[in-house]
C-alpha positions as CSV (number, residue, x, y, z in Angstrom):
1,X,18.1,31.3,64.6
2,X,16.2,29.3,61.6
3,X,12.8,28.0,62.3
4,X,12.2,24.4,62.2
5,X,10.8,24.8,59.3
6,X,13.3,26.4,57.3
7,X,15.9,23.8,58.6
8,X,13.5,21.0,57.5
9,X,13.7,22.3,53.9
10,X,16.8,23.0,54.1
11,X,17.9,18.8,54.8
12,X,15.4,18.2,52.0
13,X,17.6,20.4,49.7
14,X,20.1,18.6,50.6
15,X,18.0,15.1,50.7
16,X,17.6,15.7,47.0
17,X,21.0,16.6,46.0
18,X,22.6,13.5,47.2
19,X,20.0,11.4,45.0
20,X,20.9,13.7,41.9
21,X,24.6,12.5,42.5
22,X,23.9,9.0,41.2
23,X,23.0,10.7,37.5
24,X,27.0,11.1,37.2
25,X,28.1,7.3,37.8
26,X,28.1,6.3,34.0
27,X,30.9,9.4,33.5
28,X,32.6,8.4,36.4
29,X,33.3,5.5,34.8
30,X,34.0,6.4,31.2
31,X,36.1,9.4,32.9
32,X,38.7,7.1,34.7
33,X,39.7,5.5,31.3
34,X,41.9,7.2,29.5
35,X,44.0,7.8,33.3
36,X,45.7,4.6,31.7
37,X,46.8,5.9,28.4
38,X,47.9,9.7,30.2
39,X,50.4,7.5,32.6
40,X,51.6,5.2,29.3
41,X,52.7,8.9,27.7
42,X,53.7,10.5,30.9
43,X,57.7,10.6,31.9
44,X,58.6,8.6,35.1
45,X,60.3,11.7,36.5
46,X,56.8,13.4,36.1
47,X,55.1,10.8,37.4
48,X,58.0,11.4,40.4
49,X,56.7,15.0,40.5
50,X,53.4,14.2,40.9
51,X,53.9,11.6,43.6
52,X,56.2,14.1,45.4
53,X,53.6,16.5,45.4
54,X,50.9,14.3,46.9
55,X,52.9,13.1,49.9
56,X,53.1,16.7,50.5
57,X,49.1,17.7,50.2
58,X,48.8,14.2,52.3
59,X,50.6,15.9,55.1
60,X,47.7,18.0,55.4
61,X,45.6,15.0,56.6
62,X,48.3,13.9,59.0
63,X,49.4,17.0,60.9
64,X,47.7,19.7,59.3
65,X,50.0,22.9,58.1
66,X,50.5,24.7,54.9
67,X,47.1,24.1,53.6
68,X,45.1,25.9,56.0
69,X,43.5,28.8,55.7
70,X,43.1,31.9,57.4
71,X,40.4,32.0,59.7
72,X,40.3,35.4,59.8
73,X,39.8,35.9,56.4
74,X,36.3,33.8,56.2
75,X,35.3,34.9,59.7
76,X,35.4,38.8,58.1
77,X,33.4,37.9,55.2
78,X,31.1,36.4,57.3
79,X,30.5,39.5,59.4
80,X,30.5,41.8,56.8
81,X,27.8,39.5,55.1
82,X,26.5,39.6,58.5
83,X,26.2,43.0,59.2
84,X,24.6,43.7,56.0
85,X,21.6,41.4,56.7
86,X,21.3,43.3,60.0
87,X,22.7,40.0,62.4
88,X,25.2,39.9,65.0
89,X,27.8,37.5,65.2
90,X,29.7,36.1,68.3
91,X,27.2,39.3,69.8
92,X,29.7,41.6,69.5
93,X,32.0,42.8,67.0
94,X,34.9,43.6,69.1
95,X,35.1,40.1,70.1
96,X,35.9,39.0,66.5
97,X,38.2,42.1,65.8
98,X,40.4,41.0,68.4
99,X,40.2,36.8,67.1
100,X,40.9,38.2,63.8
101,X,44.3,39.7,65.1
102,X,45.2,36.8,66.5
103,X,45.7,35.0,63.5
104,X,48.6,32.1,64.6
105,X,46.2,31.3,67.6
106,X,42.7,31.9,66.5
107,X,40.3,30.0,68.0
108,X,37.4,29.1,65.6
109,X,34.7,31.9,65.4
110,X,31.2,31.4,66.2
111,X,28.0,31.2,63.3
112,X,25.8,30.5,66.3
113,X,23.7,33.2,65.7
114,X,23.5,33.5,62.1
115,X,21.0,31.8,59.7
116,X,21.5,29.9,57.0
117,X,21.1,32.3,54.3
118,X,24.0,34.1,55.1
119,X,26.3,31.5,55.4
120,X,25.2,30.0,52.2
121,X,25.6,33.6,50.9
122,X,29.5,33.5,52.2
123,X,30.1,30.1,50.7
124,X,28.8,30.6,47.8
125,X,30.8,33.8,47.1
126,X,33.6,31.1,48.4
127,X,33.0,28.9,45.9
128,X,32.5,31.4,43.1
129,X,35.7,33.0,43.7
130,X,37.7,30.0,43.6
131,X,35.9,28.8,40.4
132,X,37.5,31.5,38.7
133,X,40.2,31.4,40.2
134,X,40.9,27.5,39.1
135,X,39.6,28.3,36.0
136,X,42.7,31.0,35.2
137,X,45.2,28.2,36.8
138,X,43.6,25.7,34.5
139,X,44.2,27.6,31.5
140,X,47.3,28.8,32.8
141,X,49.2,25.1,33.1
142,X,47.1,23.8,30.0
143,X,49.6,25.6,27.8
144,X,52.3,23.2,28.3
145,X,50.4,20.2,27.5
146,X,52.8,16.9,29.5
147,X,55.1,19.5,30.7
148,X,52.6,21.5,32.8
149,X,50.1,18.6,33.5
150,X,52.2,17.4,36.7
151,X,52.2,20.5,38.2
152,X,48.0,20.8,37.1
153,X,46.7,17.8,39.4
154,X,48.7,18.8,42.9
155,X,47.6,22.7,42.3
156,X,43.9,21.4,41.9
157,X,44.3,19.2,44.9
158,X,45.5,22.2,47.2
159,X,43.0,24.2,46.0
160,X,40.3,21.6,46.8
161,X,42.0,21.1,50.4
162,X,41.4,24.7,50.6
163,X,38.2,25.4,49.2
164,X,36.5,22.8,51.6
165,X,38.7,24.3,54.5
166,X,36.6,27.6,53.7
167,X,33.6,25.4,53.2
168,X,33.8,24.0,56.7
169,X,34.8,27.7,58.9
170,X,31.3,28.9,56.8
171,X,29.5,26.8,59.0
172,X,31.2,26.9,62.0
173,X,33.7,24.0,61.9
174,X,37.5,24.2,62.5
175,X,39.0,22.5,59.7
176,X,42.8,22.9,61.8
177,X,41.0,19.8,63.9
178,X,42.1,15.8,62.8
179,X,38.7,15.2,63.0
180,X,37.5,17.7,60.0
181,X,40.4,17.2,58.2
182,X,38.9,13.9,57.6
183,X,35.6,14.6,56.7
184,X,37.3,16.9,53.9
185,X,39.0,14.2,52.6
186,X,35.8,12.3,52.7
187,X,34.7,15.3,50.8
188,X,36.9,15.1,48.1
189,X,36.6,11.2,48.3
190,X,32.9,11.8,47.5
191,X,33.7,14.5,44.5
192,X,35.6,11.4,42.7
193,X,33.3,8.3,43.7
194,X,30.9,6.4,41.6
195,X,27.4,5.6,42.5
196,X,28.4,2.9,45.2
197,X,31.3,4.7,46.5
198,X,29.1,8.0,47.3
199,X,26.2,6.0,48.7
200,X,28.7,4.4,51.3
201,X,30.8,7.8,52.3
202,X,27.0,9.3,52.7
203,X,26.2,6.3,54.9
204,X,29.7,6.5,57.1
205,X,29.0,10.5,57.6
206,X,25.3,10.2,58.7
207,X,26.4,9.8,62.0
208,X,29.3,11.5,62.4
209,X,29.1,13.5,65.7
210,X,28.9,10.0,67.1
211,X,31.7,9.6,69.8
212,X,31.8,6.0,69.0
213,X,32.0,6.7,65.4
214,X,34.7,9.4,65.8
215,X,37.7,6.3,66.8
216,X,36.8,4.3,63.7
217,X,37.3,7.1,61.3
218,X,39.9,8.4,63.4
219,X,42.0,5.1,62.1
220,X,41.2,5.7,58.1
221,X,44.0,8.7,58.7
222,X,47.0,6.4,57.2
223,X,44.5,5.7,54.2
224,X,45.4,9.4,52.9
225,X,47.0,8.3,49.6
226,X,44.5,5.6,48.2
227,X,42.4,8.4,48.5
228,X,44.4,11.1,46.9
229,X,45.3,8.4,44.1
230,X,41.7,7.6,43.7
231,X,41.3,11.7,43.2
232,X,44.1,11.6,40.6
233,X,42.3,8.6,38.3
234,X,38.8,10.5,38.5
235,X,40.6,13.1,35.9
236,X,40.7,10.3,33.6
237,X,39.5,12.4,30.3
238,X,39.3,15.8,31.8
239,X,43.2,16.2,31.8
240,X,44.2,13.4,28.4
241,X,42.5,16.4,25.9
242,X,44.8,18.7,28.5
243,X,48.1,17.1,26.7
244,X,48.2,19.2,23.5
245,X,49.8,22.7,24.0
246,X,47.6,25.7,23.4
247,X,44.4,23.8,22.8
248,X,45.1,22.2,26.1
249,X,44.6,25.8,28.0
250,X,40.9,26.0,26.7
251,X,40.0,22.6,27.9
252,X,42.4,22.9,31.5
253,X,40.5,25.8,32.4
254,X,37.0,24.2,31.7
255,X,38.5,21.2,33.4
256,X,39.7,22.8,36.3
257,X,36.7,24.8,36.9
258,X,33.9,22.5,37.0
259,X,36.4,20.1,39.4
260,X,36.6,23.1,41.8
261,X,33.4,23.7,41.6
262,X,31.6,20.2,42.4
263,X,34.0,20.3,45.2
264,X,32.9,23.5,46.6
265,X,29.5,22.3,46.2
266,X,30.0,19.1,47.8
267,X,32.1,20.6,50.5
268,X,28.8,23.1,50.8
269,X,25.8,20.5,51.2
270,X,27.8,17.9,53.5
271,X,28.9,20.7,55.9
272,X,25.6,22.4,56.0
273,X,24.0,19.0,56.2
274,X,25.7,18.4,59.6
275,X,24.6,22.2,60.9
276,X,21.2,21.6,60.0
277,X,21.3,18.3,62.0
278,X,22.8,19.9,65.1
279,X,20.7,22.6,65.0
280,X,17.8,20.5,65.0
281,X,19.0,18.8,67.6
Protein backbone atom coordinates (compact mmCIF):
# COMPACT_ATOMS: atom_id res chain seq x y z
CA UNK A 1 0.00 0.00 0.00
CA UNK A 2 1.27 3.75 -0.72
CA UNK A 3 2.52 5.73 2.15
CA UNK A 4 0.79 8.85 3.07
CA UNK A 5 3.20 10.51 1.65
CA UNK A 6 3.36 9.28 -1.65
CA UNK A 7 -0.46 9.71 -1.91
CA UNK A 8 -0.14 13.34 -0.78
CA UNK A 9 2.10 13.98 -3.83
CA UNK A 10 0.34 12.19 -5.79
CA UNK A 11 -3.17 14.62 -5.24
CA UNK A 12 -0.68 17.43 -5.68
CA UNK A 13 0.14 16.06 -9.09
CA UNK A 14 -3.00 16.06 -9.77
CA UNK A 15 -3.74 19.50 -7.77
CA UNK A 16 -1.50 21.07 -10.41
CA UNK A 17 -2.81 19.53 -13.44
CA UNK A 18 -6.31 20.71 -13.07
CA UNK A 19 -4.86 24.46 -12.82
CA UNK A 20 -2.69 23.81 -16.04
CA UNK A 21 -6.20 23.01 -17.76
CA UNK A 22 -7.24 26.67 -17.72
CA UNK A 23 -4.04 27.49 -20.23
CA UNK A 24 -6.35 25.73 -23.06
CA UNK A 25 -9.65 28.08 -22.64
CA UNK A 26 -8.58 30.72 -25.34
CA UNK A 27 -8.39 27.39 -28.07
CA UNK A 28 -11.39 26.15 -26.77
CA UNK A 29 -12.88 28.92 -27.95
CA UNK A 30 -11.26 29.70 -31.27
CA UNK A 31 -11.60 25.73 -31.82
CA UNK A 32 -15.47 25.60 -31.76
CA UNK A 33 -15.67 28.20 -34.66
CA UNK A 34 -15.32 26.89 -37.75
CA UNK A 35 -18.01 23.70 -36.23
CA UNK A 36 -20.37 26.35 -38.10
CA UNK A 37 -18.88 26.53 -41.45
CA UNK A 38 -18.17 22.28 -41.36
CA UNK A 39 -22.15 21.80 -40.83
CA UNK A 40 -22.91 24.76 -43.69
CA UNK A 41 -20.73 22.25 -46.24
CA UNK A 42 -21.84 19.03 -44.65
CA UNK A 43 -24.91 16.97 -46.48
CA UNK A 44 -28.12 16.59 -44.30
CA UNK A 45 -27.93 12.81 -44.90
CA UNK A 46 -24.40 13.01 -43.19
CA UNK A 47 -25.43 15.08 -40.68
CA UNK A 48 -28.32 12.02 -40.38
CA UNK A 49 -25.23 9.69 -40.06
CA UNK A 50 -23.77 11.38 -37.54
CA UNK A 51 -26.76 11.86 -35.35
CA UNK A 52 -27.57 8.20 -35.89
CA UNK A 53 -24.38 7.24 -34.64
CA UNK A 54 -24.57 9.30 -31.39
CA UNK A 55 -27.92 8.04 -30.24
CA UNK A 56 -26.18 4.84 -30.45
CA UNK A 57 -22.78 5.68 -28.35
CA UNK A 58 -25.62 7.56 -26.04
CA UNK A 59 -26.93 4.14 -25.34
CA UNK A 60 -23.88 3.45 -23.58
CA UNK A 61 -24.80 6.00 -20.90
CA UNK A 62 -28.30 4.71 -20.58
CA UNK A 63 -28.06 0.91 -20.40
CA UNK A 64 -24.53 0.23 -20.94
CA UNK A 65 -23.65 -2.57 -23.77
CA UNK A 66 -21.43 -2.58 -26.84
CA UNK A 67 -19.06 -0.17 -25.57
CA UNK A 68 -17.64 -1.95 -22.81
CA UNK A 69 -14.71 -3.48 -22.49
CA UNK A 70 -13.30 -6.57 -21.36
CA UNK A 71 -12.39 -6.68 -17.98
CA UNK A 72 -10.31 -9.43 -18.33
CA UNK A 73 -8.16 -7.92 -20.74
CA UNK A 74 -7.04 -4.82 -18.27
CA UNK A 75 -7.22 -7.04 -15.26
CA UNK A 76 -4.32 -9.35 -17.10
CA UNK A 77 -2.16 -6.37 -17.88
CA UNK A 78 -2.50 -5.42 -14.57
CA UNK A 79 -1.11 -8.59 -13.16
CA UNK A 80 1.36 -9.12 -15.45
CA UNK A 81 2.55 -5.49 -14.62
CA UNK A 82 1.98 -6.70 -11.30
CA UNK A 83 3.91 -9.57 -11.11
CA UNK A 84 6.89 -7.95 -12.63
CA UNK A 85 7.16 -5.34 -9.86
CA UNK A 86 7.03 -8.32 -7.44
CA UNK A 87 3.09 -7.50 -5.96
CA UNK A 88 0.22 -9.65 -5.57
CA UNK A 89 -3.05 -8.88 -6.73
CA UNK A 90 -6.50 -10.08 -5.38
CA UNK A 91 -3.59 -12.32 -3.15
CA UNK A 92 -3.71 -14.95 -5.32
CA UNK A 93 -3.40 -15.47 -8.90
CA UNK A 94 -5.75 -18.33 -9.22
CA UNK A 95 -8.49 -16.18 -8.08
CA UNK A 96 -8.14 -13.81 -11.16
CA UNK A 97 -7.53 -16.78 -13.59
CA UNK A 98 -10.73 -18.03 -12.82
CA UNK A 99 -12.58 -14.04 -13.09
CA UNK A 100 -10.70 -13.78 -16.22
CA UNK A 101 -12.67 -16.94 -17.65
CA UNK A 102 -15.69 -15.70 -16.68
CA UNK A 103 -15.77 -12.94 -18.95
CA UNK A 104 -19.95 -12.39 -19.45
CA UNK A 105 -20.16 -12.35 -15.57
CA UNK A 106 -16.95 -10.85 -14.30
CA UNK A 107 -17.09 -9.24 -11.35
CA UNK A 108 -14.69 -6.21 -11.13
CA UNK A 109 -11.12 -7.28 -10.04
CA UNK A 110 -9.41 -5.95 -7.14
CA UNK A 111 -6.17 -3.10 -7.21
CA UNK A 112 -6.39 -3.22 -3.54
CA UNK A 113 -3.05 -4.18 -3.05
CA UNK A 114 -1.18 -2.55 -5.66
CA UNK A 115 0.41 0.91 -5.66
CA UNK A 116 0.11 3.48 -7.66
CA UNK A 117 3.02 3.14 -9.80
CA UNK A 118 1.80 0.23 -11.36
CA UNK A 119 -1.40 1.20 -12.15
CA UNK A 120 -0.25 4.37 -13.66
CA UNK A 121 2.26 2.05 -15.46
CA UNK A 122 -0.92 -0.04 -16.96
CA UNK A 123 -2.79 3.08 -17.92
CA UNK A 124 -0.35 4.70 -19.38
CA UNK A 125 0.59 1.82 -21.68
CA UNK A 126 -3.49 2.15 -22.02
CA UNK A 127 -3.39 5.36 -23.21
CA UNK A 128 -0.30 4.97 -25.36
CA UNK A 129 -1.72 2.11 -27.26
CA UNK A 130 -4.81 3.81 -28.07
CA UNK A 131 -2.92 7.01 -29.19
CA UNK A 132 -1.63 5.14 -31.91
CA UNK A 133 -4.16 3.37 -32.54
CA UNK A 134 -6.58 6.68 -33.13
CA UNK A 135 -3.84 8.11 -34.79
CA UNK A 136 -3.96 5.21 -37.77
CA UNK A 137 -8.00 5.64 -37.66
CA UNK A 138 -7.43 9.35 -37.99
CA UNK A 139 -5.41 9.13 -41.02
CA UNK A 140 -7.32 6.33 -42.20
CA UNK A 141 -10.96 8.37 -42.52
CA UNK A 142 -8.99 11.74 -43.35
CA UNK A 143 -8.63 10.36 -46.88
CA UNK A 144 -12.07 11.02 -47.84
CA UNK A 145 -12.27 14.44 -46.76
CA UNK A 146 -16.78 15.06 -46.20
CA UNK A 147 -17.27 11.60 -47.20
CA UNK A 148 -15.28 9.99 -44.35
CA UNK A 149 -15.61 12.83 -41.76
CA UNK A 150 -19.17 11.43 -40.44
CA UNK A 151 -17.89 8.25 -39.85
CA UNK A 152 -14.50 10.14 -38.05
CA UNK A 153 -16.45 11.89 -35.04
CA UNK A 154 -18.70 8.61 -33.81
CA UNK A 155 -15.25 6.31 -34.17
CA UNK A 156 -13.38 8.92 -31.91
CA UNK A 157 -16.35 9.01 -29.52
CA UNK A 158 -16.35 5.11 -29.10
CA UNK A 159 -12.88 5.08 -28.75
CA UNK A 160 -13.01 7.74 -25.98
CA UNK A 161 -15.97 5.71 -24.25
CA UNK A 162 -13.56 3.02 -24.35
CA UNK A 163 -10.39 4.45 -23.45
CA UNK A 164 -11.90 5.94 -20.15
CA UNK A 165 -13.71 2.47 -19.55
CA UNK A 166 -9.95 1.12 -19.36
CA UNK A 167 -9.01 4.20 -17.51
CA UNK A 168 -11.53 3.51 -14.74
CA UNK A 169 -10.90 -0.84 -14.35
CA UNK A 170 -6.88 0.60 -13.91
CA UNK A 171 -7.95 1.81 -10.74
CA UNK A 172 -10.34 -0.30 -9.53
CA UNK A 173 -13.68 1.01 -10.79
CA UNK A 174 -16.41 -0.89 -12.74
CA UNK A 175 -17.18 1.17 -15.52
CA UNK A 176 -20.42 -1.62 -16.41
CA UNK A 177 -21.97 0.46 -13.24
CA UNK A 178 -24.70 3.69 -14.09
CA UNK A 179 -22.86 5.37 -11.66
CA UNK A 180 -19.24 5.37 -13.64
CA UNK A 181 -20.71 5.56 -16.74
CA UNK A 182 -21.48 8.99 -15.69
CA UNK A 183 -18.42 10.20 -14.38
CA UNK A 184 -16.98 9.09 -17.97
CA UNK A 185 -19.12 11.15 -19.51
CA UNK A 186 -18.22 13.88 -17.15
CA UNK A 187 -14.81 12.86 -18.35
CA UNK A 188 -15.19 13.50 -21.77
CA UNK A 189 -17.50 16.54 -20.75
CA UNK A 190 -14.32 17.87 -19.13
CA UNK A 191 -11.95 16.97 -22.38
CA UNK A 192 -14.25 19.51 -24.40
CA UNK A 193 -15.09 22.40 -21.76
CA UNK A 194 -13.67 25.82 -21.44
CA UNK A 195 -12.23 27.38 -18.43
CA UNK A 196 -15.68 27.78 -16.55
CA UNK A 197 -17.07 24.53 -17.69
CA UNK A 198 -14.02 22.49 -16.31
CA UNK A 199 -13.88 24.37 -13.05
CA UNK A 200 -17.62 23.50 -12.43
CA UNK A 201 -17.39 19.45 -13.50
CA UNK A 202 -14.13 19.56 -11.06
CA UNK A 203 -16.33 21.16 -8.45
CA UNK A 204 -19.54 18.52 -9.01
CA UNK A 205 -16.87 15.47 -8.83
CA UNK A 206 -15.08 16.57 -5.58
CA UNK A 207 -17.44 14.80 -3.76
CA UNK A 208 -18.53 12.18 -5.64
CA UNK A 209 -18.59 9.09 -3.31
CA UNK A 210 -21.24 11.23 -1.47
CA UNK A 211 -24.52 9.15 -1.17
CA UNK A 212 -26.41 12.32 -1.30
CA UNK A 213 -24.49 13.43 -4.24
CA UNK A 214 -24.89 10.09 -6.05
CA UNK A 215 -29.18 10.82 -6.70
CA UNK A 216 -28.47 14.28 -8.12
CA UNK A 217 -26.07 13.04 -10.76
CA UNK A 218 -27.97 10.03 -11.02
CA UNK A 219 -30.79 12.44 -12.78
CA UNK A 220 -28.17 14.22 -15.41
CA UNK A 221 -28.44 10.53 -17.27
CA UNK A 222 -31.17 11.92 -19.92
CA UNK A 223 -28.66 14.85 -20.52
CA UNK A 224 -26.44 12.33 -22.65
CA UNK A 225 -26.77 14.14 -26.00
CA UNK A 226 -26.14 17.89 -24.96
CA UNK A 227 -23.16 16.40 -23.83
CA UNK A 228 -22.15 14.35 -26.79
CA UNK A 229 -23.19 17.46 -28.99
CA UNK A 230 -21.11 19.61 -26.95
CA UNK A 231 -18.15 16.83 -27.71
CA UNK A 232 -18.89 17.17 -31.45
CA UNK A 233 -18.59 21.32 -31.50
CA UNK A 234 -15.19 21.11 -29.54
CA UNK A 235 -13.64 19.59 -33.01
CA UNK A 236 -14.43 22.93 -34.37
CA UNK A 237 -10.93 23.35 -36.40
CA UNK A 238 -9.38 20.01 -35.69
CA UNK A 239 -11.71 18.27 -38.28
CA UNK A 240 -12.65 21.65 -41.00
CA UNK A 241 -8.61 21.27 -42.25
CA UNK A 242 -9.90 17.32 -42.18
CA UNK A 243 -12.24 18.13 -45.40
CA UNK A 244 -9.72 18.07 -48.18
CA UNK A 245 -8.84 14.43 -49.38
CA UNK A 246 -5.28 13.31 -48.94
CA UNK A 247 -4.03 16.27 -47.01
CA UNK A 248 -6.94 15.63 -44.71
CA UNK A 249 -5.26 12.03 -43.58
CA UNK A 250 -2.04 14.03 -42.25
CA UNK A 251 -4.09 16.41 -40.17
CA UNK A 252 -7.02 13.45 -39.10
CA UNK A 253 -4.40 11.51 -37.61
CA UNK A 254 -2.70 14.40 -35.71
CA UNK A 255 -6.24 15.37 -34.91
CA UNK A 256 -7.33 12.22 -33.71
CA UNK A 257 -4.37 11.52 -31.64
CA UNK A 258 -3.99 14.38 -29.45
CA UNK A 259 -8.14 14.06 -28.88
CA UNK A 260 -7.42 10.49 -27.64
CA UNK A 261 -4.86 11.32 -25.89
CA UNK A 262 -6.17 14.39 -23.48
CA UNK A 263 -8.94 12.03 -23.00
CA UNK A 264 -6.87 9.26 -21.70
CA UNK A 265 -5.19 11.67 -19.68
CA UNK A 266 -8.09 13.15 -18.26
CA UNK A 267 -9.73 9.84 -17.80
CA UNK A 268 -6.17 9.00 -15.89
CA UNK A 269 -5.89 12.03 -13.32
CA UNK A 270 -9.81 12.18 -12.34
CA UNK A 271 -9.95 8.40 -11.74
CA UNK A 272 -6.75 8.29 -9.82
CA UNK A 273 -7.79 11.50 -8.12
CA UNK A 274 -10.79 9.60 -6.46
CA UNK A 275 -8.32 6.45 -5.47
CA UNK A 276 -5.92 8.63 -3.88
CA UNK A 277 -8.88 10.24 -1.88
CA UNK A 278 -10.27 6.86 -0.76
CA UNK A 279 -7.26 5.60 0.04
CA UNK A 280 -6.56 8.32 2.26
CA UNK A 281 -9.53 7.91 3.74
Amino acid sequence: MDSRETLDQGLQQIHTWEKEQKDLFIWDKIGRLPFAMLDKVMPKALKDKIGNSLNEVGQYVQYGGKFLVQKKKVAKLLQDEAQRSGYSMLGHTDCLEREAEEESTAKIHSVENLPLEVLDRVADNIAESRTKFAAAQGAATGIGGIVTIAADIPMVMGLSLKVLQEMALCYGYDPDEPQERIFIVKCLQFTSADIVGKKAILDELADYENPDKQVEVMSQMQGWREVFESYRESFGWKKLFQLIPIAGMIFGSVSNKNTIRDVAETGKMLYKKRLILQRLK
